[in-house]
N, C-alpha and C positions, 0 to 999 in steps of 0.2 A: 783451924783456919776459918775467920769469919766473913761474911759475905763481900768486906768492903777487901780483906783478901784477893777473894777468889775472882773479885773485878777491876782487882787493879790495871789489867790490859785493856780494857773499857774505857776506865778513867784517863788513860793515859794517851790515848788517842781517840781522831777524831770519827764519830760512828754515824752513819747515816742508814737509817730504817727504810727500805723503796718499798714495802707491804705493809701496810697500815691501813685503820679503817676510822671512822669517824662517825656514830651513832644518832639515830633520831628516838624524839621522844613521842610521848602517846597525842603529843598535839603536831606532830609532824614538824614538828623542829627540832632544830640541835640540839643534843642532849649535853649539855654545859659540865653538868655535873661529870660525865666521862670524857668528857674532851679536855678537863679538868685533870680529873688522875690519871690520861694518857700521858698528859705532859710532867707531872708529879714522879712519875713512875719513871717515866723516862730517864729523867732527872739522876733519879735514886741510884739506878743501871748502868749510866755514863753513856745512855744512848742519844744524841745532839740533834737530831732532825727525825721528825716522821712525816715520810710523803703517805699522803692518805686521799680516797676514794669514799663514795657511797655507792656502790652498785644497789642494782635493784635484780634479784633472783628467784626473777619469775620469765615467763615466756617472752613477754612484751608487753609492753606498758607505753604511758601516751608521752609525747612531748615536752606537757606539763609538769609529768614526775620527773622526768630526766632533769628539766632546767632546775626545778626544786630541789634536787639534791645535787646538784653541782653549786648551787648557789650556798647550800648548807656548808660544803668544802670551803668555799670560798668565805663564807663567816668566819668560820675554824682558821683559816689563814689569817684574817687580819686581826685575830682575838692574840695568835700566835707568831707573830711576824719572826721569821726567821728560824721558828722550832719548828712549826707544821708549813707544807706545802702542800698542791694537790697534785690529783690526775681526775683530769675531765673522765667522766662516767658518760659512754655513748654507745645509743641503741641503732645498728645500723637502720633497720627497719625503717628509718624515718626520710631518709633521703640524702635531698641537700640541706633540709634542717638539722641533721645530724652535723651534716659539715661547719653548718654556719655557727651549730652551737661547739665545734671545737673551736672557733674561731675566738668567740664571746671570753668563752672560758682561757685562753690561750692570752689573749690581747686584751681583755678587759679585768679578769680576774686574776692574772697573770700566775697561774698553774703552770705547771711545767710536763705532760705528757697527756693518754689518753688509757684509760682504763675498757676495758671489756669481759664482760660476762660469755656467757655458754649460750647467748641466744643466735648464734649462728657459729660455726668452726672459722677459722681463722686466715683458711684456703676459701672459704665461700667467697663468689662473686659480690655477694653482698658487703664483703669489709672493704673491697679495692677501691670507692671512694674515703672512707675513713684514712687506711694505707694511705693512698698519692697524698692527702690534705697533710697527714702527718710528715711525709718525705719533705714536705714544702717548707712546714714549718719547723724540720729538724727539731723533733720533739721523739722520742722514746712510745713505745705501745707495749702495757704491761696486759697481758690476757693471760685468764683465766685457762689452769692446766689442770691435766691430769690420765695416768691410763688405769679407767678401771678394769677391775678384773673380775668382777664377778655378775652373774646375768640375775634379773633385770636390770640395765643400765639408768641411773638414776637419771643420768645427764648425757641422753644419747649426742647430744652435739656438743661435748665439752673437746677443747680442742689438747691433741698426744701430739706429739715429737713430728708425727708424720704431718702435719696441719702445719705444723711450724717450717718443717722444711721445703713443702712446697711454697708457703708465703715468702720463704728468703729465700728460693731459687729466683721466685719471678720478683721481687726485689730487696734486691742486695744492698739496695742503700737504708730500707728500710732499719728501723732498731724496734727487733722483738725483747719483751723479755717473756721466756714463761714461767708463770708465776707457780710460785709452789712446789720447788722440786720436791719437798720433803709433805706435799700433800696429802698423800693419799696414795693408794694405789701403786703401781707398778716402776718405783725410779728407776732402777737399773734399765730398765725397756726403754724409757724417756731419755735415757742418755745416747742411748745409740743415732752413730751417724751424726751427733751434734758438731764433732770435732771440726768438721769443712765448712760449718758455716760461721763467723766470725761476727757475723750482724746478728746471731741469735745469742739471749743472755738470761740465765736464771737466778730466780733469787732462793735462798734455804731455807724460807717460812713452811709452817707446817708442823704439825702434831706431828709425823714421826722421824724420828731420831734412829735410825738405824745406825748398827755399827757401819761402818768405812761409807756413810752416804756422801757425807762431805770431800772425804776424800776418794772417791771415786769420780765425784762429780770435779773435781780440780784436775786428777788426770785424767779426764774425756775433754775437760774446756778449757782449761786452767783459770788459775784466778782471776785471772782481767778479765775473765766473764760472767763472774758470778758476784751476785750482790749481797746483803744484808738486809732480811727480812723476818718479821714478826708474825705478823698475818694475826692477830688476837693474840700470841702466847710466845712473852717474853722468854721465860725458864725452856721452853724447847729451842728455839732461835737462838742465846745467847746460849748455853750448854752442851747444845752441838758442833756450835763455832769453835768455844774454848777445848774443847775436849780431843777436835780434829788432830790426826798426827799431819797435818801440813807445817809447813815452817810460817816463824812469827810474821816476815813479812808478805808471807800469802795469805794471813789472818787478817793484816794491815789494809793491805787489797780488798780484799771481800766487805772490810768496815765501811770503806771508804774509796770504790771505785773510781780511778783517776778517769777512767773515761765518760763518767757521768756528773764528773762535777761540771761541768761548764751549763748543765740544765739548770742544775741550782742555783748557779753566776746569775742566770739572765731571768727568773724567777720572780713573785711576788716583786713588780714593779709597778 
């Protein structure tokens, strides 16, 4: 069987990528050149849309770098209309500039969510202006997951399952998603408890492919809450997908989450 085989379920329906990333070059601009064989590759794979981010993965950083690499996204959108979307990259640190750059990016670059890194957990006081902005603009919040398990903790403030559940205790309107079931670290622990909250959603990006992770993670949340993600590595994303003993049309679900299309609807306008 040859590859265009083994992706015929690809081809044949419609795939949307919610973990994606978009590269800078040594002059601190867009790297074309990969933003170039993201789309190429895409292509190749039968994969239809990559929403993509520039996080910055360091402690804190100024203003300047945030609006710089949301703007970089926001290049990559209009190089790519209708292949690439983004998610605003936001450092709460900042305030109400934080807010007003979800704004910008939201309403001016027309992105469709908000991205967040490890620089504070996701229960911190510090995201609940980020949060209510995002409830307003019924936009999605993809943040940065993971439980490690081993001491010294790389990313003492990376946000686990428990970060998630107290954010969608105190709101429920909100839409999480955490990123990277298949991260890193401890998924089976990360699944727990997900079941009751219905406003939290993961995607299956991630270097590891464990046997039954996929389908573990359908029966703790089921499909209609898990998404379609790459995170840098096609062949783990799309191999784990295919390989899931879930049924075809919980594979369909996962490509193409019916409850996230309407982001996409009102997007790059």
């Amino acid at each position: 069987m040859n590859i265009h085989d083994k992706l015929k379920f690809f081809y044949e329906n419609q795939v949307v990528n919610w973990h994606e990333h978009v590269y800078i070059d040594k002059d601190m601009k867009l790297d074309r050149d990969a933003l170039e064989l993201l789309v190429k590759d895409s292509e190749l794979v039968g994969i239809d849309i990559n929403v993509v981010s520039r996080p910055y993965a360091t402690k804190f950083f100024s203003p300047e770098v945030m609006e710089l690499y949301n703007n970089i996204v926001g290049e990559a959108m209009k190089l790519y209309p209708g292949k690439i979307y983004g998610f605003a990259f936001i450092d709460p640190i900042h305030g109400k500039y934080s807010t007003y750059e979800i704004d910008r990016c939201i309403q001016e670059l027309g992105m469709i969510g908000v991205k967040l890194y490890d620089q504070f957990t996701l229960s911190d006081k510090m995201q609940e202006p980020i949060i209510e902005r995002c409830i307003e603009l019924d936009i999605p919040i993809l943040m940065y997951a993971g439980k490690a398990c081993q001491k010294p903790f790389k990313k003492p403030l990376e946000s686990d399952s428990t970060h998630f559940i107290a954010a969608a205790e105190k709101y429920p309107e909100a839409v999480f998603i955490m990123g990277h079931i298949g991260g890193g670290g401890d998924w089976s622990w990360q699944l727990k408890g997900l079941e009751r909250y219905p406003n939290i959603f993961t995607d299956i990006s991630g270097s590891v492919h464990d046997d039954m992770l996929i389908e573990e993670s359908v029966k703790v949340m089921g499909a209609n809450r898990i998404l379609f993600g790459t995170d840098g590595s096609f062949s783990s994303g799309i191999g784990k997908l295919l390989d899931a003993d879930i049924s075809q049309d919980e594979k369909k679900i996962i490509m193409n989450n019916p409850s996230f299309v309407k982001y996409l609807n009102r997007g790059c306008k």
